[in-house]
SENU-552580 format. One record per atom (N, C-alpha, C, O, CB): residue in one letter; chain; atom name; x, y, z. Coordinates in steps of 0.1 Angstrom, whole numbers. Each point is the difference from the previous one (the first is absolute). Glycine has a CB too. Example, Ala and Ser with C-alpha at 12.3 -4.5 7.8 and 13.67 -1.06 7.14 Angstrom:
<rs>
{r->A; c->A; a->N; u->132; v->-57; w->78} .
{r->A; c->A; a->CA; u->-9; v->12; w->0} .
{r->A; c->A; a->C; u->9; v->12; w->0} .
{r->A; c->A; a->O; u->10; v->0; w->7} .
{r->A; c->A; a->CB; u->-29; v->-12; w->5} .
{r->S; c->A; a->N; u->15; v->23; w->-19} .
{r->S; c->A; a->CA; u->9; v->11; w->0} .
{r->S; c->A; a->C; u->-8; v->11; w->8} .
{r->S; c->A; a->O; u->5; v->11; w->1} .
{r->S; c->A; a->CB; u->7; v->-17; w->-23} .
</rs>
This chain:
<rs>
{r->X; c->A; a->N; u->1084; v->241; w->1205} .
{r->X; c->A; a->CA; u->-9; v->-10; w->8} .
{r->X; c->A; a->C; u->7; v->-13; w->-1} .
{r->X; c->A; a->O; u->0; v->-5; w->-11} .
{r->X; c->A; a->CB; u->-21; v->18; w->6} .
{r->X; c->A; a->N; u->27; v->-22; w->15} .
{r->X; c->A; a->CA; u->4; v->-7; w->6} .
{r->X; c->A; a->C; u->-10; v->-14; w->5} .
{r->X; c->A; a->O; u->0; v->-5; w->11} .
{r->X; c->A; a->CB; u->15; v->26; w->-7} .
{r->X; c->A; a->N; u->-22; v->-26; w->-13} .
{r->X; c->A; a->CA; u->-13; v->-15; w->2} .
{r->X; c->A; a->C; u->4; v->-12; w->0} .
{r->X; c->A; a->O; u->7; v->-4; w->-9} .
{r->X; c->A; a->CB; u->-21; v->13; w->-3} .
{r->X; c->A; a->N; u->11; v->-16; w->20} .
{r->X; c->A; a->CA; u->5; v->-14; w->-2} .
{r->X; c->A; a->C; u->-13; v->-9; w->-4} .
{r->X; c->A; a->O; u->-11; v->4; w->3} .
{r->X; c->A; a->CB; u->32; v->-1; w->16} .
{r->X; c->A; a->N; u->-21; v->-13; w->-24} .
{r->X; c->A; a->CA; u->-9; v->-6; w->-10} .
{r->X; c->A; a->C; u->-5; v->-14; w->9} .
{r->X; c->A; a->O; u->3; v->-11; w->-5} .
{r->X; c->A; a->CB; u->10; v->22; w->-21} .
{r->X; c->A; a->N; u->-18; v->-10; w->36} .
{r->X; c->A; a->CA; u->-8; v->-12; w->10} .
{r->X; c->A; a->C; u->9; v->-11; w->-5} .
{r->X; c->A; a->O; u->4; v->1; w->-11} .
{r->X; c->A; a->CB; u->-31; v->7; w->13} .
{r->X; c->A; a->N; u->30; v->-17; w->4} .
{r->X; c->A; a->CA; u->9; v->-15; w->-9} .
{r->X; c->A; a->C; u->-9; v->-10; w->0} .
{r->X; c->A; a->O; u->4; v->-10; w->-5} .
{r->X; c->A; a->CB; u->19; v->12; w->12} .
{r->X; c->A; a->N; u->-39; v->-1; w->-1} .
{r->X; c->A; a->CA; u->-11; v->-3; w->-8} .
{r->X; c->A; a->C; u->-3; v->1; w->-12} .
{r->X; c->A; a->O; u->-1; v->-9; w->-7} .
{r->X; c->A; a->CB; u->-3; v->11; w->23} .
{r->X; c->A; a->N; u->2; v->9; w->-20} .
{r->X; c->A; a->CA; u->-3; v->4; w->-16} .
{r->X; c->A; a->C; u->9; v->-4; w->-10} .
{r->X; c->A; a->O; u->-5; v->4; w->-11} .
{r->X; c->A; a->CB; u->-4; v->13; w->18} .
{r->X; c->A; a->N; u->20; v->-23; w->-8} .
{r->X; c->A; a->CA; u->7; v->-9; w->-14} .
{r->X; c->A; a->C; u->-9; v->-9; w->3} .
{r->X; c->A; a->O; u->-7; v->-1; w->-11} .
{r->X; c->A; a->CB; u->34; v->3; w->7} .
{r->X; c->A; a->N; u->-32; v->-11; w->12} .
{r->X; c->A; a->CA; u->-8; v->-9; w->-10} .
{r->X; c->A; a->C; u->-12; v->-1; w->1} .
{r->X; c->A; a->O; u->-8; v->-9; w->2} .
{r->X; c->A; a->CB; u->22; v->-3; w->-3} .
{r->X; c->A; a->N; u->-16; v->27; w->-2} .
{r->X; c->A; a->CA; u->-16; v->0; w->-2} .
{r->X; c->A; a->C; u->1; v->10; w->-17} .
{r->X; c->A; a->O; u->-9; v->7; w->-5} .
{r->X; c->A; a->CB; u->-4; v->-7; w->38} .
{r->X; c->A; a->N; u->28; v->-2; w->-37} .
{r->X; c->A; a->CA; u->-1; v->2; w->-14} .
{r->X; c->A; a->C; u->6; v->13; w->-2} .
{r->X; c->A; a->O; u->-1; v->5; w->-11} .
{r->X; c->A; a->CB; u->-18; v->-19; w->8} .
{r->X; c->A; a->N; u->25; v->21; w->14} .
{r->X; c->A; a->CA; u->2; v->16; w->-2} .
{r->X; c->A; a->C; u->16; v->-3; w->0} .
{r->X; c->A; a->O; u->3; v->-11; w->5} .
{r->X; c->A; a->CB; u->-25; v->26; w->9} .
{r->X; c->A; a->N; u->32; v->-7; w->-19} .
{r->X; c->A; a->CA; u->15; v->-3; w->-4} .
{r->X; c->A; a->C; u->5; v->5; w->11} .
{r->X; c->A; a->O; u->-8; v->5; w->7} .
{r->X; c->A; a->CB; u->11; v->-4; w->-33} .
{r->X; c->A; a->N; u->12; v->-1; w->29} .
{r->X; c->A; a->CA; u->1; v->4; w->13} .
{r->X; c->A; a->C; u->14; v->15; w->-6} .
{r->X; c->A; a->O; u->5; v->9; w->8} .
{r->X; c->A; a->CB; u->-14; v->-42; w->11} .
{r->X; c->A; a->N; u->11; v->31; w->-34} .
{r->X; c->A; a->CA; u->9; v->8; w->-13} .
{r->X; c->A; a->C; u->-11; v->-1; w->-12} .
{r->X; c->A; a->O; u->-9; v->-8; w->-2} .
{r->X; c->A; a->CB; u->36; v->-1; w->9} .
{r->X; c->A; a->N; u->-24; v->19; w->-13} .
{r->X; c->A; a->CA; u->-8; v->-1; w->-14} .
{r->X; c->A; a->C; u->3; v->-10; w->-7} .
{r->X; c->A; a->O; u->12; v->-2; w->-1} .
{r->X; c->A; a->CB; u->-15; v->21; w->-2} .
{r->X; c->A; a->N; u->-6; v->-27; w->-3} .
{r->X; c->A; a->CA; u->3; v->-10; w->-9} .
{r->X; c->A; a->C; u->-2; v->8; w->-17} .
{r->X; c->A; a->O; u->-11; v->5; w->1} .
{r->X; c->A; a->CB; u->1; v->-27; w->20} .
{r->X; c->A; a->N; u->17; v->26; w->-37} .
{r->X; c->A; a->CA; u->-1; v->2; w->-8} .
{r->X; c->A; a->C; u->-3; v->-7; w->-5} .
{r->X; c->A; a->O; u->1; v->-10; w->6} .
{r->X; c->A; a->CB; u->7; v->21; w->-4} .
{r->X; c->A; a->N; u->-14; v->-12; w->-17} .
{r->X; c->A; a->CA; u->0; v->-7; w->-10} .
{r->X; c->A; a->C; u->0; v->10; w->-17} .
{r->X; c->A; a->O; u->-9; v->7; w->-3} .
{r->X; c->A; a->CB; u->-4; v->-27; w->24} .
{r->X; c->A; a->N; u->19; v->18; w->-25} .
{r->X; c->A; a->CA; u->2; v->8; w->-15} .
{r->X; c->A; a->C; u->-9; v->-11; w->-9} .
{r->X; c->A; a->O; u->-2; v->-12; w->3} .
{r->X; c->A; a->CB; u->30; v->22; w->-1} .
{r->X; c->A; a->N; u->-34; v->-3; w->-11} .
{r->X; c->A; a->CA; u->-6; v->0; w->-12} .
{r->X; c->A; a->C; u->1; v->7; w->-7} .
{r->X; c->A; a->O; u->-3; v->11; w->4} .
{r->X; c->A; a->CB; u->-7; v->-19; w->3} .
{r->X; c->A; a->N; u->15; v->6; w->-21} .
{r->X; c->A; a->CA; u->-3; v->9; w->-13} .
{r->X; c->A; a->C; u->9; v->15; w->9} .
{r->X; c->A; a->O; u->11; v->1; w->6} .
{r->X; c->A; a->CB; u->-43; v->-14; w->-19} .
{r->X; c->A; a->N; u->22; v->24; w->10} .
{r->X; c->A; a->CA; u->9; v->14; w->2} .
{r->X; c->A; a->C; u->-4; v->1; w->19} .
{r->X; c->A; a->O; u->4; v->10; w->6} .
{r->X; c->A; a->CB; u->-9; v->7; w->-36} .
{r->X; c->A; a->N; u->0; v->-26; w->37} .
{r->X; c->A; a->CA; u->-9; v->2; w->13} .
{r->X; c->A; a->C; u->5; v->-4; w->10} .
{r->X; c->A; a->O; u->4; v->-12; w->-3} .
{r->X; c->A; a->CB; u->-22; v->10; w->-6} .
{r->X; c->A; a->N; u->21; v->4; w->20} .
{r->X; c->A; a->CA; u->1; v->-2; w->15} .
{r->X; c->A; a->C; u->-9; v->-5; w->4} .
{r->X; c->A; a->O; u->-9; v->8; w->-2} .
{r->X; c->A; a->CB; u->21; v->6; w->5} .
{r->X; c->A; a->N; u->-15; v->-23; w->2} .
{r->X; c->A; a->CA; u->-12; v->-1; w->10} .
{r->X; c->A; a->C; u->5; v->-6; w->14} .
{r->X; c->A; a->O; u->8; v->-9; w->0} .
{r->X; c->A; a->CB; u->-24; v->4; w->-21} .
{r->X; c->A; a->N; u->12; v->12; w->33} .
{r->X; c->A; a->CA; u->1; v->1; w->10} .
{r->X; c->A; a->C; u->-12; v->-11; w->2} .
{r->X; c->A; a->O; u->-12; v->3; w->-1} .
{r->X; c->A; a->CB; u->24; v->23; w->2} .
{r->X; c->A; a->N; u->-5; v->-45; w->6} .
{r->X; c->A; a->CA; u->-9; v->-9; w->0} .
{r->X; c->A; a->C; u->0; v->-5; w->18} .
{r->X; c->A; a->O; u->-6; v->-9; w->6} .
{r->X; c->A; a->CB; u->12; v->1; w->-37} .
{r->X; c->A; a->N; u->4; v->21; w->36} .
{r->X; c->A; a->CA; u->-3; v->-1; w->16} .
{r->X; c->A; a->C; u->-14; v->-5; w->9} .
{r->X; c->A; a->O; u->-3; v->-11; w->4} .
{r->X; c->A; a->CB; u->19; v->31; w->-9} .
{r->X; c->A; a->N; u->-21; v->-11; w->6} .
{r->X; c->A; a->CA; u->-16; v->-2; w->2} .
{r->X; c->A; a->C; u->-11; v->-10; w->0} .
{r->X; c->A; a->O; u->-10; v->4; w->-5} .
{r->X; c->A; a->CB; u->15; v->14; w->-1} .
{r->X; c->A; a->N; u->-4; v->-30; w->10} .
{r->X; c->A; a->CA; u->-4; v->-12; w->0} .
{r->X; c->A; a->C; u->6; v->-6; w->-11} .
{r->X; c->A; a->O; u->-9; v->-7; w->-6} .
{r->X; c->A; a->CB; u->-9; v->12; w->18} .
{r->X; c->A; a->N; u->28; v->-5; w->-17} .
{r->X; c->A; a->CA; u->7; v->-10; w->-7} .
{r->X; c->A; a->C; u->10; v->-7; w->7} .
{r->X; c->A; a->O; u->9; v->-7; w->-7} .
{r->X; c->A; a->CB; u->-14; v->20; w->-11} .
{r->X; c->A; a->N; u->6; v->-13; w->28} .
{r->X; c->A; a->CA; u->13; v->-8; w->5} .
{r->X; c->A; a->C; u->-2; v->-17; w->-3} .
{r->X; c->A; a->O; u->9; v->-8; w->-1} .
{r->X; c->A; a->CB; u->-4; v->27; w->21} .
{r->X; c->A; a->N; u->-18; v->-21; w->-21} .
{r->X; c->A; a->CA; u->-3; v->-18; w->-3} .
{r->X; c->A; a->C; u->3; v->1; w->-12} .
{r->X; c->A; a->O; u->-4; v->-11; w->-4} .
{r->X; c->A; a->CB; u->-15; v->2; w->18} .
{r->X; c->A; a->N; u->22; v->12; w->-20} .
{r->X; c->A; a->CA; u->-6; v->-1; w->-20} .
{r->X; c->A; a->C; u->19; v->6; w->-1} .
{r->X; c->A; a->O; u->7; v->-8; w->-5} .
{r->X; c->A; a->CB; u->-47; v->20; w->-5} .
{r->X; c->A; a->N; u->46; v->-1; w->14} .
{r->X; c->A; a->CA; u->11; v->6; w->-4} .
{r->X; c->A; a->C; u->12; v->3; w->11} .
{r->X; c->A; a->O; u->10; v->7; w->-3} .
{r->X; c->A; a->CB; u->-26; v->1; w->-14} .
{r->X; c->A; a->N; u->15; v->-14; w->28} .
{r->X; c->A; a->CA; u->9; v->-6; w->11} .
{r->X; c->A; a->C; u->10; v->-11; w->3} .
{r->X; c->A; a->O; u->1; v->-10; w->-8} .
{r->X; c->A; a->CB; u->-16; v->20; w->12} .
{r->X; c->A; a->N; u->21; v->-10; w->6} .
{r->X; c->A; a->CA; u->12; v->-13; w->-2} .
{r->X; c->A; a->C; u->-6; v->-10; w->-5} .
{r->X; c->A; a->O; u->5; v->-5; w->-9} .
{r->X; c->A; a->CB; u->7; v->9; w->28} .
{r->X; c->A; a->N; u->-23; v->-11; w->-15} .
{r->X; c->A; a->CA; u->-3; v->-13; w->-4} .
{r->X; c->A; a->C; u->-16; v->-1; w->-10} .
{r->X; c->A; a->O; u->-7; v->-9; w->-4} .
{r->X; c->A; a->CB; u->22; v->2; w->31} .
{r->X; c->A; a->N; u->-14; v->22; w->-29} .
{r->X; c->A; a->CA; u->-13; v->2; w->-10} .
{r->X; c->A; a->C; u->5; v->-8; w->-15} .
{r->X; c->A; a->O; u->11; v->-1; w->-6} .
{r->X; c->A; a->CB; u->-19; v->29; w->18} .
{r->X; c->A; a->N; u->-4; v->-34; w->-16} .
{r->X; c->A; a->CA; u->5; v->-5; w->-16} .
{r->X; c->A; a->C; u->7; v->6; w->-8} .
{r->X; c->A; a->O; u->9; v->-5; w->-6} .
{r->X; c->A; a->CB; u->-25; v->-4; w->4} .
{r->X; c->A; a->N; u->11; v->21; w->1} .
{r->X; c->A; a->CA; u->5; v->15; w->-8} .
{r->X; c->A; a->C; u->8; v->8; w->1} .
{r->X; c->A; a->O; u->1; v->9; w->-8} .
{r->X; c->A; a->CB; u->-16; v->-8; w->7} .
{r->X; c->A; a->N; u->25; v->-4; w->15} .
{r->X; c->A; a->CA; u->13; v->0; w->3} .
{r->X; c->A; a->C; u->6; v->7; w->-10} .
{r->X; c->A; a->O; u->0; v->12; w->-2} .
{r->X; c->A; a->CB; u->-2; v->-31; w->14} .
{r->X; c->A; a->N; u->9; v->8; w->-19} .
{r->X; c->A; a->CA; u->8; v->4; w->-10} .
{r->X; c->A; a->C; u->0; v->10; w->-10} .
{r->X; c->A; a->O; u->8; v->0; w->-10} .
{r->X; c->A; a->CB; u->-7; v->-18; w->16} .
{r->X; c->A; a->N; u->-10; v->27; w->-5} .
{r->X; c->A; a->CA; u->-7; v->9; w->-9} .
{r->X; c->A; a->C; u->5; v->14; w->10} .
{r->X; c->A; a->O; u->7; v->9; w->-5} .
{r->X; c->A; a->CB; u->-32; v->-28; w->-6} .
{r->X; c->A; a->N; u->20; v->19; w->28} .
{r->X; c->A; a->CA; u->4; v->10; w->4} .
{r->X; c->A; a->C; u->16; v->8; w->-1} .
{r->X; c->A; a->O; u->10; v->-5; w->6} .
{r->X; c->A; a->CB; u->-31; v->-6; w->6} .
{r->X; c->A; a->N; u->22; v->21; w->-17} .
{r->X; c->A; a->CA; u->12; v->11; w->4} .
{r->X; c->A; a->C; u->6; v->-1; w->-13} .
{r->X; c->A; a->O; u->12; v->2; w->-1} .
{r->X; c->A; a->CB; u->-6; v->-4; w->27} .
{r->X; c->A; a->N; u->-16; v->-2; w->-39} .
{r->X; c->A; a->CA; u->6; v->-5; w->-10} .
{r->X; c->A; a->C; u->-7; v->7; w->-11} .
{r->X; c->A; a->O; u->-11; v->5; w->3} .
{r->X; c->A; a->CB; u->17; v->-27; w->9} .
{r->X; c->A; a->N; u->-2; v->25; w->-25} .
{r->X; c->A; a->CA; u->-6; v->1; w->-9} .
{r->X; c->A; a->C; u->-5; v->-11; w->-10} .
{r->X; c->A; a->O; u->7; v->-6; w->-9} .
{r->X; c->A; a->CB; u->3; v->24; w->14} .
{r->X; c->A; a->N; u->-25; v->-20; w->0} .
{r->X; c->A; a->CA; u->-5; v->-15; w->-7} .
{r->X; c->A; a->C; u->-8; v->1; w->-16} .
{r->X; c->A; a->O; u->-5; v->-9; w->-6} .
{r->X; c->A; a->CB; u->0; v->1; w->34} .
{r->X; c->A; a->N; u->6; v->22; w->-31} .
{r->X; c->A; a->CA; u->-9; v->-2; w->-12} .
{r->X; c->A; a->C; u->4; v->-14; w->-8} .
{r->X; c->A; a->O; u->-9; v->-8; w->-2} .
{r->X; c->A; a->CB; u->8; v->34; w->-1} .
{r->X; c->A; a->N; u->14; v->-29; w->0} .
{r->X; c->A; a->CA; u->0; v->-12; w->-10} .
{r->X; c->A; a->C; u->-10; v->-14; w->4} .
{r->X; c->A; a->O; u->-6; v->-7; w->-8} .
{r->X; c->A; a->CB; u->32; v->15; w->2} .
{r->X; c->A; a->N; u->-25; v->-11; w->24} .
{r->X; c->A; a->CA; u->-8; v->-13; w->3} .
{r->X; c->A; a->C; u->-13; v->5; w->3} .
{r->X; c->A; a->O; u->-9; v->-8; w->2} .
{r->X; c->A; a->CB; u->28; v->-7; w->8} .
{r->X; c->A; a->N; u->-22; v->29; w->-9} .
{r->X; c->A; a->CA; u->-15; v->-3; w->2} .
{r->X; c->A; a->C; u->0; v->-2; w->-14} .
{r->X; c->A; a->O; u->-3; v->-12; w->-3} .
{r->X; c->A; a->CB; u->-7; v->26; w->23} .
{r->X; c->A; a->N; u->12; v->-6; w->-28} .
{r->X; c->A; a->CA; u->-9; v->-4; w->-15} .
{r->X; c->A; a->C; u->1; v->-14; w->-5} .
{r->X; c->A; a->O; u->-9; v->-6; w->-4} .
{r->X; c->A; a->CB; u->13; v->28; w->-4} .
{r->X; c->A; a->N; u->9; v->-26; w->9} .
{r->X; c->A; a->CA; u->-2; v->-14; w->-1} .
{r->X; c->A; a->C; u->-3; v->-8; w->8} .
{r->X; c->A; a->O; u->3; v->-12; w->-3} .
{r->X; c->A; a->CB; u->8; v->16; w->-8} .
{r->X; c->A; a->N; u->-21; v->-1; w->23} .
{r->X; c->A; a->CA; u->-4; v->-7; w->8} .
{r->X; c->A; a->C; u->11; v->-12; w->10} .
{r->X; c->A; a->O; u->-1; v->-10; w->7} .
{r->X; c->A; a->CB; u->-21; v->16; w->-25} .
{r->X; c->A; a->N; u->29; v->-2; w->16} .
{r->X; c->A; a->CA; u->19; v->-10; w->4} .
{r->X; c->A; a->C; u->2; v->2; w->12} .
{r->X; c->A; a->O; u->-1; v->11; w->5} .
{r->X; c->A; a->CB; u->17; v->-8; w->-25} .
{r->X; c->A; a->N; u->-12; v->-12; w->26} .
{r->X; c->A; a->CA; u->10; v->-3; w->12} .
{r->X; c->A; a->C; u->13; v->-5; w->-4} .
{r->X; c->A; a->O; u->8; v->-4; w->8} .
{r->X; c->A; a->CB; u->-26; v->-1; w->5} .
{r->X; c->A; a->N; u->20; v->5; w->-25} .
{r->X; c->A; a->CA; u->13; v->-5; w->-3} .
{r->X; c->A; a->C; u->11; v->10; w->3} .
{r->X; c->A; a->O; u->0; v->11; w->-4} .
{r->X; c->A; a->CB; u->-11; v->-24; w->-14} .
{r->X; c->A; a->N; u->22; v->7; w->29} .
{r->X; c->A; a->CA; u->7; v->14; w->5} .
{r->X; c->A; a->C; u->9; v->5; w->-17} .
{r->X; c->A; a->O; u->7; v->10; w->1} .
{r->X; c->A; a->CB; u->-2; v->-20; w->32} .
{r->X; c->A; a->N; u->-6; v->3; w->-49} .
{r->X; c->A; a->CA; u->5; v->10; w->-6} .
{r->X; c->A; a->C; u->-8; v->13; w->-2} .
{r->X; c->A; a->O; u->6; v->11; w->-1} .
{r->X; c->A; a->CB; u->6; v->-30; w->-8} .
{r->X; c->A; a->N; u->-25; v->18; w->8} .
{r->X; c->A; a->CA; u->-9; v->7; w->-1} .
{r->X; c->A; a->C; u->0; v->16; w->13} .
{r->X; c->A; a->O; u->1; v->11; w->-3} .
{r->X; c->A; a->CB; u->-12; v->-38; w->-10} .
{r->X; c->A; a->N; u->9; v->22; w->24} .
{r->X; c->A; a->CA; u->-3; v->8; w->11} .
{r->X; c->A; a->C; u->19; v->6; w->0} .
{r->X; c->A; a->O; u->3; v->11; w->3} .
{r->X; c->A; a->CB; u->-29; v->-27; w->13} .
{r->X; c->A; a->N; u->34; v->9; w->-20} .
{r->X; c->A; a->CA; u->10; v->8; w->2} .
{r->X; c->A; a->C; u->4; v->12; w->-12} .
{r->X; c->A; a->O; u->6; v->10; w->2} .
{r->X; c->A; a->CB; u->2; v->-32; w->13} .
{r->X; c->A; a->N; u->-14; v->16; w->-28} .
{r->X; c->A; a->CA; u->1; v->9; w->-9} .
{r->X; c->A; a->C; u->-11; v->10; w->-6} .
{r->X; c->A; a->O; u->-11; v->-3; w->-6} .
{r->X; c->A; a->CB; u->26; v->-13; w->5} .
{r->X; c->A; a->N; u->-10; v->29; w->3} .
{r->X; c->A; a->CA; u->-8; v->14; w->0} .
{r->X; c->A; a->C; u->-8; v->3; w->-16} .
{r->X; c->A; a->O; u->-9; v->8; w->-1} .
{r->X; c->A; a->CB; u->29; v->2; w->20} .
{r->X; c->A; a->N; u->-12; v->-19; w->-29} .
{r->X; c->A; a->CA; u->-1; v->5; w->-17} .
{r->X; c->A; a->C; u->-15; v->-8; w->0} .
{r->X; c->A; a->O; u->-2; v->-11; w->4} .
{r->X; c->A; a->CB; u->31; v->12; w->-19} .
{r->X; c->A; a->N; u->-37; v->9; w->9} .
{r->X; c->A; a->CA; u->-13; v->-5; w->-9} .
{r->X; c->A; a->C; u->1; v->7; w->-13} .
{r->X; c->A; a->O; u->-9; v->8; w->-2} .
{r->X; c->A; a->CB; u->-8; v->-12; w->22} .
{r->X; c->A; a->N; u->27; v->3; w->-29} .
{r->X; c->A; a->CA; u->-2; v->3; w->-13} .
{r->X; c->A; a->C; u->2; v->-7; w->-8} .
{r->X; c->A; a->O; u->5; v->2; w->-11} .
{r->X; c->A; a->CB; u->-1; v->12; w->15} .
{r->X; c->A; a->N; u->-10; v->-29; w->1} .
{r->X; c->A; a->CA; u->6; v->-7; w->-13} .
{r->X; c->A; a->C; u->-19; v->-8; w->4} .
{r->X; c->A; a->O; u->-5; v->-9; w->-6} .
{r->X; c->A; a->CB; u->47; v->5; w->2} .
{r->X; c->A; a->N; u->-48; v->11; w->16} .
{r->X; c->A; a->CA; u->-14; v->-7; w->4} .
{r->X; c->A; a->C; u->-7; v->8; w->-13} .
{r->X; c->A; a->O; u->4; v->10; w->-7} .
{r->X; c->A; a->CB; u->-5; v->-14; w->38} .
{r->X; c->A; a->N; u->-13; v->-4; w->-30} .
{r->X; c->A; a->CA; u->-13; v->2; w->-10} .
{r->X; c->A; a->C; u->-6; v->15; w->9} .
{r->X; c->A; a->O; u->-1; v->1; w->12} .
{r->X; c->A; a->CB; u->-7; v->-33; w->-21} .
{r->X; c->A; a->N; u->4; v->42; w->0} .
{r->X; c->A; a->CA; u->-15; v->7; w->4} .
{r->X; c->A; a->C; u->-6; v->-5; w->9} .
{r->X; c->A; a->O; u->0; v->5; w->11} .
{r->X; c->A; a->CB; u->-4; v->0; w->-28} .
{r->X; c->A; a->N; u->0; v->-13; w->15} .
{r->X; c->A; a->CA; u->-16; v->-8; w->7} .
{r->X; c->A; a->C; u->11; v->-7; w->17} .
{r->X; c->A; a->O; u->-5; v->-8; w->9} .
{r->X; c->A; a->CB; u->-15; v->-5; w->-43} .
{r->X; c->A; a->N; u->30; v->16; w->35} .
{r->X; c->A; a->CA; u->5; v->-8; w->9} .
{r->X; c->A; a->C; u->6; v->15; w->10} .
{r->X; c->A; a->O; u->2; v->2; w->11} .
{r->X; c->A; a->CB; u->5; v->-30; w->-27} .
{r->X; c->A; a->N; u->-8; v->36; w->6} .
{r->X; c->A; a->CA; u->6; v->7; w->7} .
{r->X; c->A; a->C; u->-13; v->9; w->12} .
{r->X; c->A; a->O; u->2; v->7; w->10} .
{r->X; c->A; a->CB; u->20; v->-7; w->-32} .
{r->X; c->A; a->N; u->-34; v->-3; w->17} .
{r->X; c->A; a->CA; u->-13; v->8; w->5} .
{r->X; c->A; a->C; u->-5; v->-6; w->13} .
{r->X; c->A; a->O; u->-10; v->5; w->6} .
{r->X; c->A; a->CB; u->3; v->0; w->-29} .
</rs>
């Protein structure tokens, strides 16, 4: 099946490619009205196609954070 995706609907929040986001052991598929929050000019940007466990837990935008994958040196309680 061969669909083209209206070029209305990106900005009513639908992706026009899957957008990913990694957590911990998880994929999450953040396509589906996330394009404001995890798209080109979404805040959360930098998070998509990425594995973000280290800045979510640490709540970071700091690109050392979002660029680096290691949480073993984070707390329990950070990692939840």
């Amino acid at each position: 099946m061969n669909a083209e995706i209206p070029k209305d609907r990106e900005f009513k929040g639908y992706a026009r490619e899957p957008i990913y986001l990694g957590a911990g052991d998880v994929v999450f598929d953040v396509s589906f009205g996330g394009v404001p929050m995890y798209g080109k000019d979404g805040p959360y940007n930098k998070f998509a196609g990425k594995d973000a466990s280290r800045a979510l837990a640490l709540m970071s935008f700091d690109p050392k954070d979002v660029e680096n994958t290691d949480t073993s040196d984070l707390e329990e309680k950070q990692l939840k």
